[in-house]
N, C-alpha and C positions, 0 to 999 in steps of 0.2 A: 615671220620667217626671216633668218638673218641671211643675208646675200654669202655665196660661199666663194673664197680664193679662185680666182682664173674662171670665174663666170661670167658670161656673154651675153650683153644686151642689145638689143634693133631698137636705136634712134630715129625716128624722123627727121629729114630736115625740113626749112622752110617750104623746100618745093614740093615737100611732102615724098623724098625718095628715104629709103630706109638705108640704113648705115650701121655696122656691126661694131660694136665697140667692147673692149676688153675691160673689164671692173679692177681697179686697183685696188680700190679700200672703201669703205663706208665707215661712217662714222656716227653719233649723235653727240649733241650736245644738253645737257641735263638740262643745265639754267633757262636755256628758250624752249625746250622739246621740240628742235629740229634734227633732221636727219639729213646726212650730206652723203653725197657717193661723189666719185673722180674715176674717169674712165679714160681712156685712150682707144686710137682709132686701129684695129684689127689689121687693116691693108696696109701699116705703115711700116717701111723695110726696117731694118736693124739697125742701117749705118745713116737714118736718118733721125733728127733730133726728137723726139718724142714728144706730140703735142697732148697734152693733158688739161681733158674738159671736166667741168665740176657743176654740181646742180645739188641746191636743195630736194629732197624728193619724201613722197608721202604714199605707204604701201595702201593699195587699196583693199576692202574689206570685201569685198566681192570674188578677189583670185589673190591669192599668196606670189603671184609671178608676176601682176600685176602695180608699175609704178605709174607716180603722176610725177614728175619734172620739172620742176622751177628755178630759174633763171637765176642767180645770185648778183643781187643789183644793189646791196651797200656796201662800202668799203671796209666796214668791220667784218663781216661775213668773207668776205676774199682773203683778210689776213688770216684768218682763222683758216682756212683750207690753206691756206697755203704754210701755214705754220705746220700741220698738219703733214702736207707734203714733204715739206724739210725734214722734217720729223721721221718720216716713214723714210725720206732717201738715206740720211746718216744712218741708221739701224742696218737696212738693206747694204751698204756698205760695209760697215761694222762687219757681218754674219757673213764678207766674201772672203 
């Protein structure tokens, strides 16, 4: 199942409280067959700077609504999303 535009996920955090976050994009990348998503946090005002979280992630086979969420911990993988990001911000500018 492909995540659809302005979809909403419940993150855990550490302390184990849950947290609503907004889906920007998903992405994969062929060459490793990894899947990436970027989300932002739901409760954050407008005229506040927008913080944007990013995880490898791997749909589970069990439930279609179902992700598992991994940490992006090399430095090639953060450019990559974040080229990504840049990417989708110029278009998103472009289209106003």
């Amino acid at each position: 199942m492909a995540l659809e535009e302005k979809e909403r996920i419940i993150i855990p955090d550490e302390n184990g409280e849950e947290h609503l976050f907004e889906v920007l994009f998903t992405f994969d990348v062929d060459e490793t067959n990894q899947s990436y998503i970027a989300v932002v946090p739901v409760e954050q005002t407008e005229d506040e700077e927008v913080e944007v979280y990013a995880f490898r992630y791997e749909e589970q086979d069990n439930d279609d609504n179902d992700l598992s969420l991994f940490p992006i911990d090399s430095e090639e993988e953060w450019n990559m999303v974040e080229e990504m990001l840049n990417t989708l911000a110029e278009e998103e500018e472009e289209n106003n």
